[in-house]
C-alpha positions in Angstrom: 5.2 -28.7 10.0 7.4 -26.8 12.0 11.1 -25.6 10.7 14.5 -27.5 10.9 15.8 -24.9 12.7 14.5 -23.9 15.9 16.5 -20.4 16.7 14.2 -19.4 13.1 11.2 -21.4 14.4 11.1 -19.5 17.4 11.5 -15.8 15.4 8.8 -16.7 13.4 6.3 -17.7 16.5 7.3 -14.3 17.9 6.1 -12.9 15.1 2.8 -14.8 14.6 2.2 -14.0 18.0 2.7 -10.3 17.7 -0.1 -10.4 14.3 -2.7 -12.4 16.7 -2.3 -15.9 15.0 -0.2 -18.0 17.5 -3.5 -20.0 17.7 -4.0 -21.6 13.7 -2.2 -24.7 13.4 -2.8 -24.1 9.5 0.4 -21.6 9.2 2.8 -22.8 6.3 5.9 -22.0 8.5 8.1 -22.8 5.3 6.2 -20.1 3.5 6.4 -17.7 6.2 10.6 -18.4 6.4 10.6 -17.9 2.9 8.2 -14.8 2.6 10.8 -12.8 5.3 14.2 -14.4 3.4 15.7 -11.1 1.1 17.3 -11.7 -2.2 20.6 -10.8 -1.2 20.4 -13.3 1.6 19.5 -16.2 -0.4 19.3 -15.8 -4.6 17.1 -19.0 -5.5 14.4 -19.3 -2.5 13.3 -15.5 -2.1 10.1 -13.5 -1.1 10.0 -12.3 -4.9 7.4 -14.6 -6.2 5.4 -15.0 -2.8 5.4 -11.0 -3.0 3.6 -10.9 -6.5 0.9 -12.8 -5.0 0.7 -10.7 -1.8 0.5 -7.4 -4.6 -3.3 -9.3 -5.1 -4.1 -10.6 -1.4 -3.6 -6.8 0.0 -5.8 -5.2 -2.8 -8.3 -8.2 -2.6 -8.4 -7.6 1.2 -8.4 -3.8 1.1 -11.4 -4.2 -1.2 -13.7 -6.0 0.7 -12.4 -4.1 3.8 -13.2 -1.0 1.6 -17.1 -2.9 0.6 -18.0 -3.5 3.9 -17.4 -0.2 6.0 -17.8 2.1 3.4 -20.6 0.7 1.3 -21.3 4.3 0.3 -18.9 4.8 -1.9 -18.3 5.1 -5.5 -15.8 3.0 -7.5 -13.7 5.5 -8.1 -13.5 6.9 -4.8 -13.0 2.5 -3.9 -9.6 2.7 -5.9 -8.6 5.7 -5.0 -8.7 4.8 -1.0 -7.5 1.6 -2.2 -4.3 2.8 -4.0 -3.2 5.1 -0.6 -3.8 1.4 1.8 -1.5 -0.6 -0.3 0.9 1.8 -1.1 4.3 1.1 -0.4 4.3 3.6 2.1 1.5 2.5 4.3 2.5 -0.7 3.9 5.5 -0.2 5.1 4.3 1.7 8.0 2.6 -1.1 8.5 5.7 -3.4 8.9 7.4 -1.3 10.6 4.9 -1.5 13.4 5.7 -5.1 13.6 9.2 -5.0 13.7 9.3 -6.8 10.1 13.1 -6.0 10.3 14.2 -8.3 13.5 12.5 -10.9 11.3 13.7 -10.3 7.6 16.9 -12.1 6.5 19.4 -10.1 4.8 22.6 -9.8 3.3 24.7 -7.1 5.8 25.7 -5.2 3.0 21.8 -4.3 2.1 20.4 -4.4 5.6 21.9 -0.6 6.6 20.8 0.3 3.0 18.2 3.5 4.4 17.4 4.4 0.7 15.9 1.0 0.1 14.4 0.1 3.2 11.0 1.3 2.6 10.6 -1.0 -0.8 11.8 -4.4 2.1 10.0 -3.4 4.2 6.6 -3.4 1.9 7.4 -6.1 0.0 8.4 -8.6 3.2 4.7 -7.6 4.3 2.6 -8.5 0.8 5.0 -11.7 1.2 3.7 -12.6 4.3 0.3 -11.9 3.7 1.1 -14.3 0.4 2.4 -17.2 2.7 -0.8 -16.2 4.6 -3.3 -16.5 2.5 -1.8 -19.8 0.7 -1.7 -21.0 3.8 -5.3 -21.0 4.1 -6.7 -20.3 0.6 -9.0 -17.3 2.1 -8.1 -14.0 3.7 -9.4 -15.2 7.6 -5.5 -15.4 8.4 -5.3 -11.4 7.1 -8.1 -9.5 7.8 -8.5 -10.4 11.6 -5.8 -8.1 12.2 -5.0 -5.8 9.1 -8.7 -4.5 9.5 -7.5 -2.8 12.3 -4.9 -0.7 10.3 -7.3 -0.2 7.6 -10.2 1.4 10.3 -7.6 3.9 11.0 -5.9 4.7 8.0 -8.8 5.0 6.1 -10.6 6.9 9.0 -7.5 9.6 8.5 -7.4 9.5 4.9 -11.7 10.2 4.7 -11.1 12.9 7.1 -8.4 15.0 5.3 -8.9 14.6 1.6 -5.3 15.7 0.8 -4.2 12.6 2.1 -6.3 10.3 -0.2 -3.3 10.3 -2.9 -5.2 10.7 -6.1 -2.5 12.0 -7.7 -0.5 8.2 -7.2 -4.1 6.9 -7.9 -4.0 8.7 -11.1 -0.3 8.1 -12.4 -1.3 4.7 -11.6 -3.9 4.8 -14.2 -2.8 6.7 -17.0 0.3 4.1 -16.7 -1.6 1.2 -17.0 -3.9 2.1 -19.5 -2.2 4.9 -21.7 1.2 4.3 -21.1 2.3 8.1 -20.2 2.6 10.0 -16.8 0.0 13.1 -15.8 1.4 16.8 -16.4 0.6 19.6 -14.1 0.4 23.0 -14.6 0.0 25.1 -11.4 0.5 29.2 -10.3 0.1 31.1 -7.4 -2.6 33.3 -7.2 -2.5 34.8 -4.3 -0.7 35.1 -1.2 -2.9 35.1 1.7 -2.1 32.4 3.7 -4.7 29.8 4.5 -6.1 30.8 1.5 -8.3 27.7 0.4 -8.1 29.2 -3.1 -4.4 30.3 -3.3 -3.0 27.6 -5.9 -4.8 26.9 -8.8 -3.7 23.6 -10.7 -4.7 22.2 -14.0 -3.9 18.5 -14.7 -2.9 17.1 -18.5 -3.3 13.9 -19.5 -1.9 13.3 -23.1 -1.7 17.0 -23.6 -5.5 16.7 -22.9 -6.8 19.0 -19.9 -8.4 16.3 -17.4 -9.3 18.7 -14.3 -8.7 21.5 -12.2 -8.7 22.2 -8.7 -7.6 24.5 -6.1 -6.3 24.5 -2.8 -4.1 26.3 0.2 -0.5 24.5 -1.0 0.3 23.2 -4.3 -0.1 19.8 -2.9 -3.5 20.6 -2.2 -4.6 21.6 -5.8 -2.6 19.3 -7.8 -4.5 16.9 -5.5 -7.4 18.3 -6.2 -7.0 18.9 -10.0 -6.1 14.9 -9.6 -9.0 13.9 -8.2 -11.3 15.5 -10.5 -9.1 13.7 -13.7 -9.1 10.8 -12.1 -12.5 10.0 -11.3 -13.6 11.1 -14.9 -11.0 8.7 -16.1 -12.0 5.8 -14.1 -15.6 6.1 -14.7 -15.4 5.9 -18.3 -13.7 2.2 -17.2 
Protein backbone atom coordinates (compact mmCIF):
# COMPACT_ATOMS: atom_id res chain seq x y z
CA UNK A 1 0.00 0.00 0.00
CA UNK A 2 1.44 3.10 -1.15
CA UNK A 3 1.41 6.50 1.04
CA UNK A 4 -1.39 9.31 1.15
CA UNK A 5 0.91 11.62 0.16
CA UNK A 6 2.62 11.41 -3.05
CA UNK A 7 5.41 14.28 -2.91
CA UNK A 8 6.72 11.54 0.31
CA UNK A 9 5.71 8.50 -1.86
CA UNK A 10 7.93 9.65 -4.53
CA UNK A 11 11.08 10.51 -1.93
CA UNK A 12 10.80 7.19 -0.68
CA UNK A 13 10.90 5.40 -4.34
CA UNK A 14 13.95 7.46 -4.98
CA UNK A 15 15.38 6.02 -2.19
CA UNK A 16 14.38 2.33 -2.71
CA UNK A 17 15.64 2.84 -6.02
CA UNK A 18 19.05 4.14 -5.02
CA UNK A 19 19.44 0.69 -2.34
CA UNK A 20 18.49 -1.66 -5.42
CA UNK A 21 14.79 -2.57 -4.30
CA UNK A 22 12.44 -0.58 -6.62
CA UNK A 23 11.54 -4.12 -7.78
CA UNK A 24 9.73 -5.93 -4.35
CA UNK A 25 6.20 -5.13 -4.12
CA UNK A 26 6.60 -6.41 -0.45
CA UNK A 27 8.04 -2.89 0.95
CA UNK A 28 5.95 -1.58 4.02
CA UNK A 29 6.08 2.02 2.68
CA UNK A 30 4.35 3.14 6.06
CA UNK A 31 7.33 1.56 7.81
CA UNK A 32 9.77 3.02 5.63
CA UNK A 33 7.97 6.84 6.21
CA UNK A 34 8.15 6.13 9.69
CA UNK A 35 11.70 4.59 10.00
CA UNK A 36 13.15 8.14 8.21
CA UNK A 37 10.51 10.52 10.51
CA UNK A 38 12.99 12.15 13.50
CA UNK A 39 11.63 12.74 16.92
CA UNK A 40 11.75 16.31 16.78
CA UNK A 41 9.65 16.14 13.63
CA UNK A 42 6.92 14.14 14.98
CA UNK A 43 6.97 13.06 19.01
CA UNK A 44 4.43 10.00 18.92
CA UNK A 45 5.14 8.08 15.45
CA UNK A 46 9.12 8.12 15.39
CA UNK A 47 12.01 5.84 14.14
CA UNK A 48 12.90 5.12 17.95
CA UNK A 49 11.27 1.76 18.36
CA UNK A 50 11.78 0.67 14.57
CA UNK A 51 15.60 1.58 15.43
CA UNK A 52 15.79 -0.96 18.45
CA UNK A 53 14.91 -3.58 16.17
CA UNK A 54 17.26 -2.44 13.38
CA UNK A 55 20.25 -2.54 16.52
CA UNK A 56 19.46 -6.68 15.97
CA UNK A 57 18.74 -6.85 12.07
CA UNK A 58 22.43 -5.09 11.35
CA UNK A 59 24.22 -7.46 13.88
CA UNK A 60 22.11 -10.44 12.70
CA UNK A 61 23.12 -9.54 9.08
CA UNK A 62 26.73 -8.55 9.85
CA UNK A 63 26.96 -12.02 11.37
CA UNK A 64 26.08 -14.26 8.78
CA UNK A 65 27.83 -11.80 6.31
CA UNK A 66 30.78 -12.25 8.79
CA UNK A 67 29.96 -16.66 8.69
CA UNK A 68 29.98 -16.86 5.26
CA UNK A 69 33.14 -14.97 3.79
CA UNK A 70 35.24 -15.34 6.60
CA UNK A 71 34.49 -18.87 7.84
CA UNK A 72 38.00 -18.83 9.33
CA UNK A 73 37.52 -17.03 11.97
CA UNK A 74 37.33 -17.24 15.56
CA UNK A 75 34.45 -15.84 17.72
CA UNK A 76 36.17 -13.48 19.11
CA UNK A 77 37.76 -12.10 16.18
CA UNK A 78 33.51 -12.52 14.70
CA UNK A 79 32.57 -9.77 17.40
CA UNK A 80 35.20 -7.83 17.14
CA UNK A 81 34.81 -7.18 13.15
CA UNK A 82 31.32 -7.14 14.01
CA UNK A 83 31.37 -4.34 16.62
CA UNK A 84 33.59 -1.85 13.90
CA UNK A 85 30.51 -2.83 10.88
CA UNK A 86 27.64 -1.64 13.09
CA UNK A 87 29.27 1.01 14.71
CA UNK A 88 27.69 4.21 14.62
CA UNK A 89 30.32 5.44 12.59
CA UNK A 90 30.33 3.00 9.75
CA UNK A 91 26.86 3.04 9.84
CA UNK A 92 26.68 6.29 9.31
CA UNK A 93 29.08 6.34 6.57
CA UNK A 94 26.92 4.14 5.27
CA UNK A 95 23.96 6.54 5.22
CA UNK A 96 25.63 9.11 4.20
CA UNK A 97 26.41 7.38 0.95
CA UNK A 98 22.75 7.22 0.41
CA UNK A 99 21.87 10.56 0.97
CA UNK A 100 19.80 9.45 4.20
CA UNK A 101 19.51 13.20 4.91
CA UNK A 102 17.38 14.39 1.70
CA UNK A 103 15.06 11.69 3.04
CA UNK A 104 15.01 12.05 6.95
CA UNK A 105 12.19 14.38 8.42
CA UNK A 106 13.30 16.77 10.86
CA UNK A 107 12.58 19.56 12.97
CA UNK A 108 14.74 22.77 11.44
CA UNK A 109 16.01 23.55 14.63
CA UNK A 110 17.92 19.83 14.88
CA UNK A 111 18.53 19.38 11.17
CA UNK A 112 21.83 21.93 11.11
CA UNK A 113 22.64 20.24 14.55
CA UNK A 114 26.57 18.95 13.13
CA UNK A 115 27.28 17.53 16.72
CA UNK A 116 24.36 15.17 16.45
CA UNK A 117 24.28 14.23 13.03
CA UNK A 118 26.36 11.21 13.09
CA UNK A 119 23.92 9.53 15.96
CA UNK A 120 20.61 10.49 12.82
CA UNK A 121 22.29 9.48 10.64
CA UNK A 122 23.01 5.74 12.18
CA UNK A 123 20.00 5.41 13.73
CA UNK A 124 17.64 6.41 10.44
CA UNK A 125 19.71 3.45 8.72
CA UNK A 126 19.09 0.42 11.55
CA UNK A 127 15.42 2.02 11.19
CA UNK A 128 15.26 1.30 7.77
CA UNK A 129 16.84 -1.84 7.77
CA UNK A 130 13.93 -2.54 10.74
CA UNK A 131 11.08 -1.43 8.31
CA UNK A 132 13.12 -3.78 6.00
CA UNK A 133 13.31 -6.64 7.48
CA UNK A 134 9.56 -6.51 8.96
CA UNK A 135 8.63 -5.97 5.86
CA UNK A 136 9.73 -9.28 4.85
CA UNK A 137 10.44 -11.27 7.98
CA UNK A 138 14.14 -12.28 6.54
CA UNK A 139 17.14 -10.21 5.74
CA UNK A 140 16.74 -10.89 1.46
CA UNK A 141 15.61 -7.07 1.48
CA UNK A 142 19.19 -6.11 3.39
CA UNK A 143 21.83 -8.16 2.51
CA UNK A 144 21.47 -7.86 -1.42
CA UNK A 145 22.94 -4.57 -1.03
CA UNK A 146 24.68 -3.96 2.46
CA UNK A 147 26.95 -7.08 1.56
CA UNK A 148 28.55 -4.79 -0.66
CA UNK A 149 29.57 -2.33 2.13
CA UNK A 150 30.51 -5.12 4.30
CA UNK A 151 33.07 -6.82 1.41
CA UNK A 152 34.83 -3.57 1.64
CA UNK A 153 34.86 -2.49 5.00
CA UNK A 154 35.73 -5.57 6.35
CA UNK A 155 38.32 -6.14 3.46
CA UNK A 156 40.02 -2.68 4.99
CA UNK A 157 39.51 -3.45 8.44
CA UNK A 158 41.33 -7.33 7.94
CA UNK A 159 44.01 -5.58 6.09
CA UNK A 160 45.12 -2.90 8.71
CA UNK A 161 44.47 -4.30 12.20
CA UNK A 162 44.43 -0.86 13.84
CA UNK A 163 41.31 -0.28 12.29
CA UNK A 164 39.50 -3.40 13.72
CA UNK A 165 38.41 -1.25 16.92
CA UNK A 166 38.97 -3.66 19.70
CA UNK A 167 39.31 -1.15 22.01
CA UNK A 168 35.19 -0.16 21.36
CA UNK A 169 34.84 -3.99 21.14
CA UNK A 170 36.23 -4.28 24.53
CA UNK A 171 34.44 -1.28 26.43
CA UNK A 172 31.57 -2.86 24.89
CA UNK A 173 32.16 -5.89 26.84
CA UNK A 174 33.36 -5.04 30.11
CA UNK A 175 30.11 -2.73 30.08
CA UNK A 176 27.82 -5.25 29.46
CA UNK A 177 29.02 -7.77 31.53
CA UNK A 178 30.99 -6.05 34.49
CA UNK A 179 29.59 -2.86 34.46
CA UNK A 180 33.03 -0.67 34.45
CA UNK A 181 35.08 0.94 31.58
CA UNK A 182 38.85 -0.54 30.54
CA UNK A 183 41.92 1.55 32.01
CA UNK A 184 45.05 2.05 30.08
CA UNK A 185 48.28 2.64 31.07
CA UNK A 186 50.68 3.55 28.19
CA UNK A 187 54.56 5.33 27.92
CA UNK A 188 56.87 6.10 25.30
CA UNK A 189 59.68 4.11 24.93
CA UNK A 190 61.43 5.30 22.43
CA UNK A 191 61.47 7.80 19.82
CA UNK A 192 62.40 6.43 16.53
CA UNK A 193 59.78 6.97 14.38
CA UNK A 194 58.08 4.13 12.62
CA UNK A 195 59.19 2.27 15.44
CA UNK A 196 56.65 -0.77 15.53
CA UNK A 197 57.73 -1.05 19.20
CA UNK A 198 57.75 2.64 20.33
CA UNK A 199 54.51 2.64 22.65
CA UNK A 200 53.99 0.12 25.01
CA UNK A 201 50.38 -0.13 26.50
CA UNK A 202 49.04 -2.18 29.29
CA UNK A 203 45.15 -2.54 29.56
CA UNK A 204 43.22 -2.87 33.22
CA UNK A 205 40.10 -4.26 33.54
CA UNK A 206 38.87 -4.00 37.28
CA UNK A 207 42.24 -3.02 38.33
CA UNK A 208 43.07 -6.46 36.87
CA UNK A 209 45.90 -6.36 34.06
CA UNK A 210 44.09 -7.95 30.94
CA UNK A 211 46.96 -7.46 28.14
CA UNK A 212 49.65 -5.69 26.60
CA UNK A 213 50.69 -4.67 23.42
CA UNK A 214 52.84 -2.45 21.43
CA UNK A 215 52.78 -0.46 18.54
CA UNK A 216 54.18 2.75 16.39
CA UNK A 217 51.33 5.36 17.92
CA UNK A 218 49.53 5.05 21.13
CA UNK A 219 46.50 4.11 19.14
CA UNK A 220 48.31 1.29 17.85
CA UNK A 221 49.28 -0.34 21.28
CA UNK A 222 46.29 0.52 23.28
CA UNK A 223 44.71 -1.39 20.28
CA UNK A 224 46.79 -3.88 20.63
CA UNK A 225 46.87 -4.29 24.42
CA UNK A 226 42.89 -4.32 23.64
CA UNK A 227 42.89 -6.90 21.57
CA UNK A 228 44.83 -9.29 23.55
CA UNK A 229 42.20 -8.42 26.74
CA UNK A 230 39.53 -8.77 24.79
CA UNK A 231 39.84 -11.95 23.12
CA UNK A 232 40.86 -13.60 26.64
CA UNK A 233 37.63 -12.02 27.93
CA UNK A 234 35.42 -13.18 25.32
CA UNK A 235 36.67 -16.68 25.25
CA UNK A 236 36.01 -17.33 28.66
CA UNK A 237 32.14 -16.43 27.38
Amino acid sequence: MTLAYPRRQQELEALVQRLGLSQHSSLRWDLLDLSLTHATFSADKNYEQLEFVGDAVVKLAAAEFLLEVYPELKVGEFTALRSVLVSDHILSQIADQYGFDRYLLVASSAKFDQAGRESRLADSLEAVLAALYLSTHNLSLIRSWLDEHFKRLAKEILADPARQNYKAALQNWTQAHQKILPEYRTIETGHTHNDPHRFVSEVLVGGRSMGQGSGRSRKAAEQAAAQVAFLALSGQL
